[in-house]
BALOBA-1460 file (C-alpha; in Angstrom, 3 decimals):
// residues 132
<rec num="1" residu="x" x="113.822" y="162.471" z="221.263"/>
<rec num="2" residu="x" x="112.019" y="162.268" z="217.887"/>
<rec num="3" residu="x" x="109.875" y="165.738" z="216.333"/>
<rec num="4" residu="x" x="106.552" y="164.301" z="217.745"/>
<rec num="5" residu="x" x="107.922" y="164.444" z="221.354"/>
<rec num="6" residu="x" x="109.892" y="167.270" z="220.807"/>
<rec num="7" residu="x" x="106.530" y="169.330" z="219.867"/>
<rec num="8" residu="x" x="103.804" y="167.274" z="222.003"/>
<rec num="9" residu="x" x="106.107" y="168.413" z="224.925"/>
<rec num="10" residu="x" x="105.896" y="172.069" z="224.599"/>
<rec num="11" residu="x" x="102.448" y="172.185" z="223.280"/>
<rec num="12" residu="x" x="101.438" y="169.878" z="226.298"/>
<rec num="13" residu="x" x="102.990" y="172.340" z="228.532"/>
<rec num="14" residu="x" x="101.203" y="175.513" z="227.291"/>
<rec num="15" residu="x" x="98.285" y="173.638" z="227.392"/>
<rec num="16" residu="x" x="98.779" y="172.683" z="231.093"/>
<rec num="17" residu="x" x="100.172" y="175.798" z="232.230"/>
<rec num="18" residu="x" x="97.413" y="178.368" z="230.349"/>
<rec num="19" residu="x" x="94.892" y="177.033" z="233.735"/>
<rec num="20" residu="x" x="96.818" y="178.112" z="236.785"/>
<rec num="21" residu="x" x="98.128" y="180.926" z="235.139"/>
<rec num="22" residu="x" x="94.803" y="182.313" z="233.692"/>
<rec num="23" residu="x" x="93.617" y="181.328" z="237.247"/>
<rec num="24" residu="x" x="96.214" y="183.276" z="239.076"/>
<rec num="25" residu="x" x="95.787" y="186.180" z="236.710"/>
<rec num="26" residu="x" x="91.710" y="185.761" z="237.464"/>
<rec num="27" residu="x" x="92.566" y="185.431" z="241.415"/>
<rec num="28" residu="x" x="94.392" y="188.871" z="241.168"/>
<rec num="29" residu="x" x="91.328" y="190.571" z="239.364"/>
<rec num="30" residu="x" x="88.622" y="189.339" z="241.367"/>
<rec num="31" residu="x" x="90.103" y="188.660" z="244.329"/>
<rec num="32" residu="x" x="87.477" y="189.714" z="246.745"/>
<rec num="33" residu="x" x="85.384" y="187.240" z="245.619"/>
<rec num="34" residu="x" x="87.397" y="184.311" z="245.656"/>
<rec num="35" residu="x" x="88.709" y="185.203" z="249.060"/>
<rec num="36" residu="x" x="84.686" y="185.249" z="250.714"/>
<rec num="37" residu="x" x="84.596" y="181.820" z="248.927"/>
<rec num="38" residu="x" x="87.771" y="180.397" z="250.318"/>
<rec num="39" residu="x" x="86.833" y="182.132" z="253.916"/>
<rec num="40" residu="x" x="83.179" y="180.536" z="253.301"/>
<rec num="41" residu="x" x="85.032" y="176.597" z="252.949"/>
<rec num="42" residu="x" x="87.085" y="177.616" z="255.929"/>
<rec num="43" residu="x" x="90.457" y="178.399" z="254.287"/>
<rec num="44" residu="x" x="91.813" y="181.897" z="255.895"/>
<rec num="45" residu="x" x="91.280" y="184.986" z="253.440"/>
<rec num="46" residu="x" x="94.545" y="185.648" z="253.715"/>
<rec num="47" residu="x" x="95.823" y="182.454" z="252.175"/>
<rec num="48" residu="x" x="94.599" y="184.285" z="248.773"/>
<rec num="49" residu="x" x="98.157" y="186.203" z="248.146"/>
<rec num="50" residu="x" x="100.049" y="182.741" z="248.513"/>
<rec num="51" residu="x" x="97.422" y="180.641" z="246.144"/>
<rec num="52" residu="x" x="97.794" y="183.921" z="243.372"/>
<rec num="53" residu="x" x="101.910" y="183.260" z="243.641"/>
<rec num="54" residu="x" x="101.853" y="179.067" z="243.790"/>
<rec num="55" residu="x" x="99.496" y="179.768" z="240.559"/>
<rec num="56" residu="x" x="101.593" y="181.938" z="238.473"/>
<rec num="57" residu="x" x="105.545" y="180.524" z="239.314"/>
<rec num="58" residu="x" x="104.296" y="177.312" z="239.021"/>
<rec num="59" residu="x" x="102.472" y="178.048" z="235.942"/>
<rec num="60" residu="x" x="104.975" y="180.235" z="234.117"/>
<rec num="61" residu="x" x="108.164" y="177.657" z="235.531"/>
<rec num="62" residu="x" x="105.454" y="174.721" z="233.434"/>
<rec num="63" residu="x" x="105.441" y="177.016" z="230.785"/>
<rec num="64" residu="x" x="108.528" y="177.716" z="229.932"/>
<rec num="65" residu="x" x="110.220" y="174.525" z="231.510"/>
<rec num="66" residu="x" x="112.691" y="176.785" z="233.947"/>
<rec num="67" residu="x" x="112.255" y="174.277" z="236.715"/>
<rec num="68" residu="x" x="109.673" y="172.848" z="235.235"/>
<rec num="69" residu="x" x="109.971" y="170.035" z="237.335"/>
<rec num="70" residu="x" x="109.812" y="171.839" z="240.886"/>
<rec num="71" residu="x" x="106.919" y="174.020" z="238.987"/>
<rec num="72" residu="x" x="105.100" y="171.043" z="238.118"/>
<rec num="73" residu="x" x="105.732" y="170.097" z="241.942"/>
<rec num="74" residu="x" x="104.723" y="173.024" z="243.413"/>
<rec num="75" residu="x" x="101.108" y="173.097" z="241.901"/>
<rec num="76" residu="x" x="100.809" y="169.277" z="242.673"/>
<rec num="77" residu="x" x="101.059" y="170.570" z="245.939"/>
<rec num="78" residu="x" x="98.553" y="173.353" z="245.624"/>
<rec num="79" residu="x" x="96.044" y="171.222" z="244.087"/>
<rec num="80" residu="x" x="96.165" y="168.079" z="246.418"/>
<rec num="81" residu="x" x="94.120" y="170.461" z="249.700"/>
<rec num="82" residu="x" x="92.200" y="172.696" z="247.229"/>
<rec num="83" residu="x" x="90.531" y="169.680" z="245.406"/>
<rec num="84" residu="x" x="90.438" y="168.071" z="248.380"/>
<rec num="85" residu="x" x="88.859" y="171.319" z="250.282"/>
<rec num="86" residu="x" x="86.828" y="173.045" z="247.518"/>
<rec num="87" residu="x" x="85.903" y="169.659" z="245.341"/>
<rec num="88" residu="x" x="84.844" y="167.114" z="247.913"/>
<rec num="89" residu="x" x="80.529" y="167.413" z="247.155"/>
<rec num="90" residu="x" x="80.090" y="164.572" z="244.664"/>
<rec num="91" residu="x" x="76.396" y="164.879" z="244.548"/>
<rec num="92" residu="x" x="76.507" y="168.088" z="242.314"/>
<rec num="93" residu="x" x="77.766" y="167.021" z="239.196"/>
<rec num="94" residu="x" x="79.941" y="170.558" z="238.638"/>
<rec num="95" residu="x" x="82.506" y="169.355" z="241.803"/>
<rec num="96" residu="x" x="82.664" y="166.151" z="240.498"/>
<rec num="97" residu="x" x="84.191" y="167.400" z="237.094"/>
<rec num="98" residu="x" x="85.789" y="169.808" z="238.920"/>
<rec num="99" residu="x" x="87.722" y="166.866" z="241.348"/>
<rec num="100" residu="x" x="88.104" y="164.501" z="238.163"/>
<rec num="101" residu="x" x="89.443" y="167.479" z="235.999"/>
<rec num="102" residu="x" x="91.969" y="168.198" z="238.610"/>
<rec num="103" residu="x" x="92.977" y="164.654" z="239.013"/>
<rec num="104" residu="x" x="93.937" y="165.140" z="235.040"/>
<rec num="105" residu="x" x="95.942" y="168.190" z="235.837"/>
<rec num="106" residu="x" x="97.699" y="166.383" z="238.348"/>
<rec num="107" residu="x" x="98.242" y="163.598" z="236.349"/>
<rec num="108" residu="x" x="99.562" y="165.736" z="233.417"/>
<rec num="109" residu="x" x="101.664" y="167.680" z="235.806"/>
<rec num="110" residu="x" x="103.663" y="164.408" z="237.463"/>
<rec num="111" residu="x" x="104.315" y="163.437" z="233.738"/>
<rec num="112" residu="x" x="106.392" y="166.509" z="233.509"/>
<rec num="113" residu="x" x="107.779" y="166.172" z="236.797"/>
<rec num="114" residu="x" x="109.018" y="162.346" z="236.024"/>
<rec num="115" residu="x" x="109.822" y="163.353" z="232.113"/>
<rec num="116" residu="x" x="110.995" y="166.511" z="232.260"/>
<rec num="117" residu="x" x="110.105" y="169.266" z="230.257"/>
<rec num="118" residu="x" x="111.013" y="168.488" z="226.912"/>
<rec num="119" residu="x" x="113.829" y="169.813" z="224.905"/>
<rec num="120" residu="x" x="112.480" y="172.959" z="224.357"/>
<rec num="121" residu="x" x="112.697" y="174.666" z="227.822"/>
<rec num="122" residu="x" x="114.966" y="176.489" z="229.848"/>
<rec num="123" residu="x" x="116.219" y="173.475" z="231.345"/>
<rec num="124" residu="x" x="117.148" y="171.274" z="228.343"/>
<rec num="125" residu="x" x="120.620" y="170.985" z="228.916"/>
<rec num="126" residu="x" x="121.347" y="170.242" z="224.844"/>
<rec num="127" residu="x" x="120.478" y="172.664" z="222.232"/>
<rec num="128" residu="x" x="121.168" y="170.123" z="219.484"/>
<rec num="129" residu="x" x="117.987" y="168.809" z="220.264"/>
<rec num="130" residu="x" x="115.729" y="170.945" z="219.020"/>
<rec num="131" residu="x" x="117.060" y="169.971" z="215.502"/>
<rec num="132" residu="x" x="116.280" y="166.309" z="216.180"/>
């Protein structure tokens, strides 16, 4: 794994996991509000505690690449229903971006899923890498 890897990983990573986690920590703050809009799409209020915990393992196991790869899983998971549920009106412009901007996530997410991720993370197995 050459420097440019090495680096594009990890950055690529915080990048990826700064929007669930800033979500879940945003979910946690304001969380009557987001459960009257997942209650007014039909998705049970209560589903709100489960969505704040999906966010933040997943985003913090992305993050620091401690089963990055299940991480990476789990909020492929999460986001296949809510774009699906919340993102579905494609004549107003803002769920449009929203769907195509969580296709991206999703996309970056199975990268890390099929690549791993990176040498710098909890689950690099070789710590001779990072001097690569």
């Amino acid at each position: 794994m050459n420097n440019l890897q090495i680096w594009a990983s990890l950055i690529g990573r915080i990048f990826l996991s700064t929007v669930f986690i800033k979500s879940g920590i945003g979910k946690i703050f304001g969380g009557t509000g987001t459960q009257q809009y997942m209650e007014s799409s039909g998705v049970p209020g209560w589903l709100l505690i489960p969505t704040i915990i999906v966010l933040l393992v997943g985003g913090i196991s992305v993050l620091v690449g401690y089963k990055g790869r299940y991480g990476a899983l789990l909020l492929v998971g999460f986001l296949i229903p809510a774009t699906l549920i919340f993102h579905n009106v494609f004549t107003d412009p803002s769920q449009e971006i929203a769907f195509m901007k969580n296709l991206g996530l999703m996309g970056g997410l199975l990268m890390v899923t099929a690549f791993g991720p990176g040498s710098i993370s909890f689950d690099a197995r070789n710590v001779s890498t990072f001097s690569d």
